[in-house]
N, C-alpha and C positions, 0 to 999 in steps of 0.2 A: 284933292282927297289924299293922294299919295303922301302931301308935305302933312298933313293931317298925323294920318297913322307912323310916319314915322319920328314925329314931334311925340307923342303917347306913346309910341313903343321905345323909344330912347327913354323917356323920362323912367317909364313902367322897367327896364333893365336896370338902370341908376338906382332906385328903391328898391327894387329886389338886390342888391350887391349893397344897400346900404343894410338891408334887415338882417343880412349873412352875420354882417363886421360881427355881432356878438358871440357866434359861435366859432368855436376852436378850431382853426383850421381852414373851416371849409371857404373862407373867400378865399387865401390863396391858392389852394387846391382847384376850384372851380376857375381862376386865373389861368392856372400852367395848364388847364385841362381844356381852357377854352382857345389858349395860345399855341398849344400843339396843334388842335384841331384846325387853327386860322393856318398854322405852316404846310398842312396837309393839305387842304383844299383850294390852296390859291389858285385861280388860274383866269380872274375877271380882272382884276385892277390894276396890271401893272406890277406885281409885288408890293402894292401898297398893304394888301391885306397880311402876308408875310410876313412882313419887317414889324407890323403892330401889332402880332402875332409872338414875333417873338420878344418884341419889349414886354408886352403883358405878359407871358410866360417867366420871363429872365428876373420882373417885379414881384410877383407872386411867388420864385423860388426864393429870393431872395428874403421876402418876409413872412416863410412860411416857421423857420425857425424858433421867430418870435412868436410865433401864434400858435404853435402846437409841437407838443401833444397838451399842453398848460399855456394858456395865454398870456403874455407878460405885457403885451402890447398891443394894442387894435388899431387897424386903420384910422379909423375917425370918417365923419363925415367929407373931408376931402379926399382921402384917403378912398374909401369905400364908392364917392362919385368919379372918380379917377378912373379906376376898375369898370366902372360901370360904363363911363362914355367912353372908353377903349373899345369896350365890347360891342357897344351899340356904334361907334361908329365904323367899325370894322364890318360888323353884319351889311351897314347900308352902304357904304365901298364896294360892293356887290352890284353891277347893273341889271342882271336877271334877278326874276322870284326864287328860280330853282338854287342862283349861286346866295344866294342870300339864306336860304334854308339850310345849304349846307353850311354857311359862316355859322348858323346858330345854334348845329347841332349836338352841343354839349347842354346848351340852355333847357332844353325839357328836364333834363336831370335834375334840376335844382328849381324849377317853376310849375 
């Protein structure tokens, strides 16, 4: 059951960061904002959830330039899944419920 929901909750974060790519901004905003929150809460994996914390932060600062405040450039569908499976695999990097909540606590924002 567990490989279940988190088969559906990875794909379900992938699709919500792909519906983003069209608006201004906010996937790499929600990137740096979900990559801070990953460097703050590590404390389950290892620094595994840190270090892909701060690549998705350091990607999302990096192409936020191009995407806002006027869009010149949008992720794309690899792009926008990229984003997506960072997050979702970073959330389940987590071995507890509770640390896994807190990896995804930027995510109500935007779902």
């Amino acid at each position: 059951m567990g490989s279940l929901l988190a088969a559906v909750g990875t794909a379900g974060v992938v699709n919500v960061v792909n519906f983003m790519d069209g608006i201004n901004g906010i996937t790499g905003m929600t990137a740096v904002v979900w990559g801070v929150n990953a460097m703050l809460v590590e404390d389950e994996s290892d620094g595994d959830l840190a270090t892909l914390g701060a690549l998705t932060a350091g990607a999302g600062l990096g192409f936020l330039p191009h995407n806002a405040p006027v869009a010149r450039m949008f992720l794309g569908d690899v792009g926008s899944y990229a984003f997506g499976a960072a997050m979702a695999a970073g959330i389940l990097s987590q071995r507890s419920l509770a640390g896994r909540y807190r990896a995804a606590a930027p995510h109500p924002l935007w779902t």
